[in-house]
Structures are given as structure tokens and as C-alpha cells.
N, C-alpha and C positions, 0 to 999 in steps of 0.2 A: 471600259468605263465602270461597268459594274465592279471589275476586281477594284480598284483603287476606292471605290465608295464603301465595299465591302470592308477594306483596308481603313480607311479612316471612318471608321466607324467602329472596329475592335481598338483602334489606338485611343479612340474618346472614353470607350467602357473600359482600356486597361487603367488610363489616367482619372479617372473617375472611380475603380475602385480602391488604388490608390490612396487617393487622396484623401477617399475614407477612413482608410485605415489609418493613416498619420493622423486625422481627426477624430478619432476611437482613443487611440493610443495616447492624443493628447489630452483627452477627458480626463484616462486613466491616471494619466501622471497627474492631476491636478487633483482628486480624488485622493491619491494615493498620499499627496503633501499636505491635502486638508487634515486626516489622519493622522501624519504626523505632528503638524501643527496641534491639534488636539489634544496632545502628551507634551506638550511645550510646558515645562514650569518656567515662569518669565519673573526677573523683576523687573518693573518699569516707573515711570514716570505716570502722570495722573491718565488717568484713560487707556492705558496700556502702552503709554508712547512716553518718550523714546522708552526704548530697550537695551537696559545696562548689564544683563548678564540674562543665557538663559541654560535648559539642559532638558534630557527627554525624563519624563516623568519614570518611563519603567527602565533608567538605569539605575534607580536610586537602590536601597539595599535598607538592611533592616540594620538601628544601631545598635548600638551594646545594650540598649534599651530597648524591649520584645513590642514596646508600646508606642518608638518612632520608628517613622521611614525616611533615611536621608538620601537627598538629592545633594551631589557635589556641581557645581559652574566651573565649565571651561573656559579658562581664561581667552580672548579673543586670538586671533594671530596675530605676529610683529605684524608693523609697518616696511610693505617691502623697500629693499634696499634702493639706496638714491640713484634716480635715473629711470625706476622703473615702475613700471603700476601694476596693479591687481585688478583683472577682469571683473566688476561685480555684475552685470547684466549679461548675460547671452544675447546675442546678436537678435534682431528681430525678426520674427516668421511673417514672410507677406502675408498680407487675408486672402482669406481663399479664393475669392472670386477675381482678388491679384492675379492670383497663381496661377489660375481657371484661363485669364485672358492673354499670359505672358508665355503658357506651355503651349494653346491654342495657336498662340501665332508661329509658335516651334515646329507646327508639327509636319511630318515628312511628307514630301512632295512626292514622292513615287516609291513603289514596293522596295527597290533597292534601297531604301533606309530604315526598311523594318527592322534591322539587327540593333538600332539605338532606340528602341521604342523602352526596351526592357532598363534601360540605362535610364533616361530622359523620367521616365513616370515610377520608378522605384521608388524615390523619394530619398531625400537624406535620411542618413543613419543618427536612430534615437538613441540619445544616453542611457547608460544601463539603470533599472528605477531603482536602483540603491547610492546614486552619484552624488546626490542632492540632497536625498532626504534624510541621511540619519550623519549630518556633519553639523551641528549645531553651530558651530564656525560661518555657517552662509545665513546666520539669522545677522541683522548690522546690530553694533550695539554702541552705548554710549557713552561717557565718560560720567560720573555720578559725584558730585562734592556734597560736603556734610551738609551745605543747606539746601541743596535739590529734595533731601531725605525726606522732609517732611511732606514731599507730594508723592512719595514713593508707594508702589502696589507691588502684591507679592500675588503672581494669578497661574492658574491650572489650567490650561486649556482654554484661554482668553477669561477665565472668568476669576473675578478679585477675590482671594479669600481672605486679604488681610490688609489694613493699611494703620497710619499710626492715627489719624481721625475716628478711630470706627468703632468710639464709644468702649471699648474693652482696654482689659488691663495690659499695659505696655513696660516692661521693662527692660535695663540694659546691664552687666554684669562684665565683672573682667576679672579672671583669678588666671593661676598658676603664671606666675610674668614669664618663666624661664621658658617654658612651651609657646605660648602664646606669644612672644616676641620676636621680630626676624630682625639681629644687627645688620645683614645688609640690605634689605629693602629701608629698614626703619620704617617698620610696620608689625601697630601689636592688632591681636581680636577684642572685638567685642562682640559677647551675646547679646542679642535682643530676644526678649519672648513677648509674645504676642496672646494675650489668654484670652479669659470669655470663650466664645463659639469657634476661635478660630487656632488655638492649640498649636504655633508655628513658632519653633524657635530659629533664626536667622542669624549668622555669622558672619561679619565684618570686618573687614580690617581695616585701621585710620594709616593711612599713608605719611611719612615724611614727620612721624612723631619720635623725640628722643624718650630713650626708654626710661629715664626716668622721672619724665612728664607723663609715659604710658604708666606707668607702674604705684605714681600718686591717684590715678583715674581706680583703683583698685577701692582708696579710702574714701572717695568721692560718693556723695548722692546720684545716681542713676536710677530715679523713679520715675524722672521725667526726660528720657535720655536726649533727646534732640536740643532741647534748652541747656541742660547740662555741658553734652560734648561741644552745642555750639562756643560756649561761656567759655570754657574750657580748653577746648582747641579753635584751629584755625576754620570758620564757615566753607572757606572758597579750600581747604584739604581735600585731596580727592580720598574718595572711598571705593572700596573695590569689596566685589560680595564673594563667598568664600562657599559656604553651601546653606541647605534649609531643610532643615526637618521638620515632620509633621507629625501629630500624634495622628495615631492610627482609626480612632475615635470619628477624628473629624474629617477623616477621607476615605473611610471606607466605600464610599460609593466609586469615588475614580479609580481606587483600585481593582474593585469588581471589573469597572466598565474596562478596564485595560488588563483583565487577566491575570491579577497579580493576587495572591493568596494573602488573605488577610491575616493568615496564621503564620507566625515566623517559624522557617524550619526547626526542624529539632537539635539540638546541642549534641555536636560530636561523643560518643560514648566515652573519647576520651577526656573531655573536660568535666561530664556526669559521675564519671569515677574517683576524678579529682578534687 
């Protein structure tokens, strides 16, 4: 009697530590995607919701200009093919004290089943902690029309650095047509800059515009650009975000905070010569 108490008594401390550990581990992981969330440059809708493009803050790169740092947006994934769906939740972990009552009633009734104890309380196998977090693709996002725009937020790490309300100088710009035009999307850019305190210039494309409707927007007033484009083009046109640059100026803190050198590297010897 004693061996078998002896016996379920190492199987409660093996499942117990255990179960620890998946609960360590799942800390970590939540820890580990707050972080990454943290480096989210997002653009959204009012409040941070919905989410129509996003990307991690320290892919971005320095532009041809030593004074921005641009982030490009991943376009989302297709829609999968017909008949099938796309997993967006992982199945759900019971709560522990589930777990606690459903292993407890599993557990071996005599020594002969000590060979599944190892099996029974290992636990499932955790994803590897790079599965998740750096696929900007598992953020959900949203479809954006020209007149959503005006509630639109451009934010760092959930915090708003820019919106078109926010009392600073806003403009919109559309040059070089033959670059900035794609015949088969039928879709030209527009810049936006964003001045005052918040130094962001944003790149846009108007969807489903013939080019040379895009290309009269060239001679047009864009001082006031959302009234503009809306007058302009279609309100309910979708719009799709392309990338955003920031002057350096006005983010040198998240860059520190994320490790990134605020000094742009130095110019290849061989463009210095040239």
C-alpha cells in the first residue's frame, strides 16, 4: 500500500511540475508578443480599431533621406481558396484547474502503468516562439475606403502619433504619374504629410482610378486632402496603405527604446568617391 501511495504521489508532483512549466512558458509567450506588439507601427481606425495595415517598427530602414525612417506594410494574405478556411484561433487550452481535475481522474491505478506517467504529464508540444510573433500577417486587418480616412490613426506601439484632426499641418501630393501609376491594379499614390509635432509622411494608393483622372489630381488643390479626394474621387473607393515614414526628429525615442541607431550608417565609399 505504501508503494502505490508512494507511486501516486510522485505522479501528482510529476503533473504538477509539469503543468508549471506550460504555465511559465505560457507567460513567456505572452511577454514575448506584448514586445512585439510594442514595435507594431499600425494604421487604424479611431481608437486603434479596426486595423487596415500594419508592420514591425524595426524592419523599417533609413530613406534616401539620412532624416527619415521608412516602414513599408505588408500586404495581407489572399483569401483562401474556395471550399477552404484559414485557422485564425488555436484551439483552446483548458484552465488549469480543468486540467488539474481531468489528468487526476487519469491517473494510474497500479505500478504497471508507471511507463505512461511520462507521456500523460509532459504536456503538449509549444510552438517554436518565433511562429507567431514576427508574421505581421496574424495581426487581422481591414478594408479602408476614402471616407473611413478621416477617422484614421497612424500609432507606434498602440500609441497615436498622427491623425488628420490633430490640429497640425496636413497635406496631400501626387507627382511623377509614370512611377506612381499601376495600369493593372488601376491604382495611383498619394502622399500625405502630416507636419507640426508629428513629422509623418504616409503613402497611399486610391484603388480602381483611371489614370487620367489620377493624373488631373496632380493639378488639383490638395491642402485639404480628404475633402479634396473625397469631391474628387469615389468616398466608398478603397484605399490601400503602402508604407510611412517618419522624420527622425520626432521618433528618436522609439528608436532608442527598440535599439535602433539614430545615426544613419555611413555611405558606401563607393558612392563618397562618386
Amino acid at each position: 500500500m505504501s508503494d502505490l501511495a508512494n507511486f501516486v504521489a510522485a505522479t501528482i508532483r510529476d503533473k504538477v511540475v509539469a503543468e508549471m512549466q506550460i504555465e511559465l512558458e505560457s507567460l513567456r509567450s505572452e511577454l514575448r508578443e506584448e514586445r512585439e506588439r510594442g514595435k507594431l507601427v499600425c494604421i487604424t481606425g479611431p481608437l486603434g480599431q479596426p486595423i487596415y495595415a500594419s508592420a514591425q517598427f524595426d524592419t523599417g530602414y533609413y530613406d534616401h533621406s539620412p532624416e527619415l525612417w521608412k516602414v513599408e506594410f505588408t500586404p495581407p494574405p489572399p483569401p483562401p481558396p474556395a471550399g477552404t478556411s484559414r485557422i485564425r484561433n488555436p484551439p483552446s487550452r483548458p484552465h488549469r484547474h480543468q486540467r488539474q481535475e481531468e489528468e487526476e481522474s487519469a491517473l494510474p491505478q497500479s505500478a504497471n502503468d508507471a511507463s505512461l506517467r511520462s507521456e500523460r504529464f509532459s504536456g503538449p508540444s509549444l510552438p517554436s516562439s518565433s511562429s507567431s510573433l514576427r508574421q505581421p500577417s496574424t495581426i487581422r486587418t481591414a478594408k479602408c475606403a476614402l471616407k473611413d480616412m478621416k477617422n484614421m490613426e497612424i500609432r507606434i506601439g498602440g500609441v497615436c502619433k498622427a491623425r488628420f484632426d490633430n490640429g497640425g499641418t496636413v497635406e496631400a501630393f501626387v507627382n511623377d504619374i509614370s512611377n506612381n501609376y499601376d495600369e493593372g491594379s488601376k491604382s495611383g499614390k498619394v502622399s500625405i504629410w502630416f507636419g507640426g509635432s508629428s513629422g509623418i509622411w504616409l503613402n497611399i494608393s486610391l484603388m480602381g482610378i483611371e489614370r487620367d483622372r489620377y493624373a488631373a489630381l496632380r493639378d488639383y488643390d490638395l491642402s485639404d486632402p480628404l475633402a479634396a479626394l473625397e469631391q474628387f474621387w469615389e468616398p466608398t473607393a478603397a484605399v490601400t496603405f503602402q508604407e510611412v515614414s517618419f522624420l527622425i526628429s520626432s521618433i528618436n525615442g522609439a528608436m532608442e527604446r527598440f535599439g535602433i541607431s539614430i545615426e544613419p550608417p555611413p555611405a558606401p565609399s563607393s558612392m563618397i568617391s562618386s
